[in-house]
FIDRENZA-194002 format. One line per 3 residues: number of its first residue (from 1); their letters; for each residue x, y, z of C-alpha. Coordinates in Angstrom, 1 decimal. Layout:
NUM = A = X/Y/Z | ...
//
This chain:
1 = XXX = -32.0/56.8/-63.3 | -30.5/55.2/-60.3 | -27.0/53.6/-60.3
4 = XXX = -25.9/50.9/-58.3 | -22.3/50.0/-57.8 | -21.1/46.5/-57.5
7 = XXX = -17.4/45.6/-56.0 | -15.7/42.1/-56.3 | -12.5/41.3/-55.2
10 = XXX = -10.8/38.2/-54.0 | -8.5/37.4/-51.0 | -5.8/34.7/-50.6
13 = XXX = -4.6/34.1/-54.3 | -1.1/33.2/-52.6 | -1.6/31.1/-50.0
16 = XXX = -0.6/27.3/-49.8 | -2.9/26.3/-47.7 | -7.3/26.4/-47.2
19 = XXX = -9.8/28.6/-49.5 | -9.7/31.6/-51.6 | -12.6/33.8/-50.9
22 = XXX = -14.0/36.0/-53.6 | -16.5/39.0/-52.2 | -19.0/41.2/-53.9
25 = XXX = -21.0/44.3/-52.4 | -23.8/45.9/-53.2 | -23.3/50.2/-53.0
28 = XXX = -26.5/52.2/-54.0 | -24.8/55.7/-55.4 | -26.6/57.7/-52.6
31 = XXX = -25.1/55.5/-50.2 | -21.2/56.1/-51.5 | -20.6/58.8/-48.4
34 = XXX = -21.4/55.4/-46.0 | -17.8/53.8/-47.7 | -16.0/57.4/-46.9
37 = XXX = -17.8/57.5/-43.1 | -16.5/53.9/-42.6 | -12.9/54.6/-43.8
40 = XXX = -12.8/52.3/-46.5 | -9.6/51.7/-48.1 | -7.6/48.6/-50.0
43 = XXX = -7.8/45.8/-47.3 | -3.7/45.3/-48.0 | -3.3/48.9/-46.2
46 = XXX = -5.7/47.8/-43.2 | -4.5/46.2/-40.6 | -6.6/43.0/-39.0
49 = XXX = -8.2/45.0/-36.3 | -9.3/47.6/-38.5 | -11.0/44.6/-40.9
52 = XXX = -12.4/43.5/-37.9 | -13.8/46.7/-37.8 | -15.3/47.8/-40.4
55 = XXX = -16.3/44.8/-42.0 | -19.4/43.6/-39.6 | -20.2/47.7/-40.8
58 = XXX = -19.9/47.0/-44.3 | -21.8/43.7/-44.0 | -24.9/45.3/-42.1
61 = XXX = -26.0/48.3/-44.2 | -24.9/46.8/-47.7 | -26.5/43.8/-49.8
64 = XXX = -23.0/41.0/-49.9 | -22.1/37.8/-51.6 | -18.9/36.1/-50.8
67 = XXX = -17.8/32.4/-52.6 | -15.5/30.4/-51.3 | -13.0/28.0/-53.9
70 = XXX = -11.8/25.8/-51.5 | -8.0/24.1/-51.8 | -9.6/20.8/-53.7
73 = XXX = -11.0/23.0/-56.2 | -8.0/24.9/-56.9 | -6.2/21.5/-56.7
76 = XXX = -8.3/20.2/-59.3 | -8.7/23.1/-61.6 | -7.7/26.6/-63.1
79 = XXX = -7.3/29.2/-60.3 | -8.2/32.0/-62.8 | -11.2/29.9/-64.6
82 = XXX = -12.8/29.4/-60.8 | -12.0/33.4/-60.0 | -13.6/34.5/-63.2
85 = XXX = -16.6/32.5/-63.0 | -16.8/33.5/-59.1 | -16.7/36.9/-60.4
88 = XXX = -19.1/36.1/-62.5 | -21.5/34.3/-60.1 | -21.3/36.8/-58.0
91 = XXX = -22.3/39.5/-60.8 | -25.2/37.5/-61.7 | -26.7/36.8/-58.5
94 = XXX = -27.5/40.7/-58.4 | -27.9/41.5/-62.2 | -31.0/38.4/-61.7
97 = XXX = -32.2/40.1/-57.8 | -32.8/43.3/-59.7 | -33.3/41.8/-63.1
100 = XXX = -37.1/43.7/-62.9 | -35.8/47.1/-62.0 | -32.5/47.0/-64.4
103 = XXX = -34.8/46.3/-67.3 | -37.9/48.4/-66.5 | -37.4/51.4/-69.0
106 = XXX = -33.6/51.4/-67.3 | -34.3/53.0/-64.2 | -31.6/51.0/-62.5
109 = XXX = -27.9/50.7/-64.0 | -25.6/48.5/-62.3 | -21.9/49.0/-62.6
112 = XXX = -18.8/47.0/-61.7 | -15.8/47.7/-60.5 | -13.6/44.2/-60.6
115 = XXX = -10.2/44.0/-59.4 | -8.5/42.2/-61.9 | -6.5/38.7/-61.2
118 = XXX = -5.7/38.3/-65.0 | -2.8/40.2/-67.2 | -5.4/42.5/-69.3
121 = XXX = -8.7/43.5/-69.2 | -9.1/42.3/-72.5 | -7.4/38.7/-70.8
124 = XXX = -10.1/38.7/-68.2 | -13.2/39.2/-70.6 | -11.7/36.8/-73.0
127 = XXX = -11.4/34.4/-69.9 | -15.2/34.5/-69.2 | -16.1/33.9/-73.0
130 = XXX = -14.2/30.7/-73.1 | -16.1/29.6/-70.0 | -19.6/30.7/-72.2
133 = XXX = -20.4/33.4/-69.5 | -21.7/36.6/-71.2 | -21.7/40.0/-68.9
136 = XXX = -22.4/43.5/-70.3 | -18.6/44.1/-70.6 | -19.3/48.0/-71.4
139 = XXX = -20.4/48.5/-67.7 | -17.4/46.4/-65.8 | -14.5/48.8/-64.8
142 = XXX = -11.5/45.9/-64.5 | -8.3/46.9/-63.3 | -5.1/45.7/-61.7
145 = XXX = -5.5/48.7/-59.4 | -9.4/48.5/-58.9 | -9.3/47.9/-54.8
148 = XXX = -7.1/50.9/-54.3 | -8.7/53.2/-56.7 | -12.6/52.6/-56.2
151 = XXX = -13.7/52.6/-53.1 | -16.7/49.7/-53.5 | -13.7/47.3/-54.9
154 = XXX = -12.4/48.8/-51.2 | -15.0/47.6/-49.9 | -15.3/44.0/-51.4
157 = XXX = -11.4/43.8/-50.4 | -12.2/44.4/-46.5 | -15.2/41.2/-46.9
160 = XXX = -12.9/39.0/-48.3 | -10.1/39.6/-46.3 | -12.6/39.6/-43.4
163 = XXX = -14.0/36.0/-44.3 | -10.3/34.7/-44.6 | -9.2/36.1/-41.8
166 = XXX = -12.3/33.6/-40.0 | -11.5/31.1/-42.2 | -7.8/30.8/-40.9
169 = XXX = -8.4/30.7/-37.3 | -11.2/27.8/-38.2 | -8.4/25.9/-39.5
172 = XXX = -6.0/26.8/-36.5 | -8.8/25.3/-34.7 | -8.8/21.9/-36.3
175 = XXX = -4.9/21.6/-36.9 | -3.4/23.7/-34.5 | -0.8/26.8/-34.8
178 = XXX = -0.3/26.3/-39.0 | 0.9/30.1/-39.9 | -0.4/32.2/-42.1
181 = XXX = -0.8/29.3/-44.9 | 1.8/31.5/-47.1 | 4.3/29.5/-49.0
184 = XXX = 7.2/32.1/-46.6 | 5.5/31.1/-43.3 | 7.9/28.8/-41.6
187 = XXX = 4.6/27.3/-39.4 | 3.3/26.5/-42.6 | 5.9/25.4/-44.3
190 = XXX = 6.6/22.6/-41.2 | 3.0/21.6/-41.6 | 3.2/20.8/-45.6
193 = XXX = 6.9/18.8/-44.6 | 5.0/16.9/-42.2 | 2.4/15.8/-44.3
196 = XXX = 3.7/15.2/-47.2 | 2.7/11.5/-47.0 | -0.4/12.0/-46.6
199 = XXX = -1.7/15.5/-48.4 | -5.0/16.8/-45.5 | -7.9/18.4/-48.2
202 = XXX = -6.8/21.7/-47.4 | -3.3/21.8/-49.2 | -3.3/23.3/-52.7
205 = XXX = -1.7/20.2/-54.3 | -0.3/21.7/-57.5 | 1.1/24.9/-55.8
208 = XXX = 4.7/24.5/-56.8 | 5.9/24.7/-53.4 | 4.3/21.4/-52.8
211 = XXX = 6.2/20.4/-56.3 | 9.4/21.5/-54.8 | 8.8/19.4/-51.0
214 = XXX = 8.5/16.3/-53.1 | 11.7/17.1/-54.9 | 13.3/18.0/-52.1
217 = XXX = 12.3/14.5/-50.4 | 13.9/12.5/-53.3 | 17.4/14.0/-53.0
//
């Protein structure tokens, strides 16, 4: 039997500002010493030249999939509802790609390793059954701690924060020095007081900080 492991893991739950990007990768079990050659570790613990790094390595000798929610979409509905049907997505877009070889007298096993945005694993399963999406639950390993602890989670960390990390210095591009879109970042913070008027598609509407600008405005 061959195993496959599959890592997801999101990047940019916090910020105020642009997408969230949610990555998956692909690790055939023979291939795991590739993760410890590359240095793999929790993107939070890498620092951006490193992700620069080691992402382009992880992207060229493993299968990827990375979605993008965008600020609308988290504007318009449930952050964890979009994340755990991302996750999901991205689950079965390889579960269908090797749909022959998982179900031809098993010889392929896929297994998961999540990092998990919601308070339980029992939470997170529950969260996919409300939106009707079934996954072999007995062969996800979801966690709190799942990007520190196994390395292809690792791995999925370094994509996402890699695509982020892009994705920010497009937007620096189109609207100039805005921070690091955190709610803390005073660049970003100036940018959100000076639109408040007139919200741009990329400002996560019903973040509270928004909530609290508006108040702020009406003292």
């Amino acid at each position: 039997m061959k195993f496959r492991l599959l890592g997801i893991d999101d990047c940019a739950r916090m910020p105020v500002l642009g997408s969230m990007f949610i990555a998956g990768i692909l690790i055939p079990l023979d291939k795991v010493d590739l993760l410890k050659k590359i240095k793999v570790k929790d993107s939070k613990l890498c620092t951006k030249k490193q992700i620069t790094e080691k992402a382009p390595q992880l992207m060229k000798n493993f299968e990827f999939k990375v979605i993008e929610v965008t600020a609308n979409q988290i504007s318009n509905y449930n952050m964890n509802d979009l994340e755990g049907k991302a996750f999901y997505d991205i689950w079965d877009y390889f579960a269908n790609k090797y749909y022959w070889e998982l179900n031809k007298e098993n010889e392929i096993k896929l297994i998961v390793y999540a990092d998990n945005f919601d308070h339980s694993r029992e939470a997170f399963l529950n969260r996919l059954k409300k939106l009707n999406l079934c996954v072999d639950d007995d062969k996800w390993v979801i966690s709190h701690d799942c990007d520190k602890n196994h390395m292809a989670c690792s791995a999925a960390s370094i994509i996402a924060k890699y695509y982020h990390n892009q994705h920010i210095e497009q937007l620096h591009q189109i609207y100039g020095d805005i921070g690091n879109l955190n709610p803390g970042n005073l660049k970003t913070m100036a940018f959100l007081k000076a639109h408040l008027d007139e919200l741009p598609d990329i400002v996560r509407s019903k973040y509270i900080t928004v909530k609290k600008l508006y108040q702020e405005e009406l003292l």
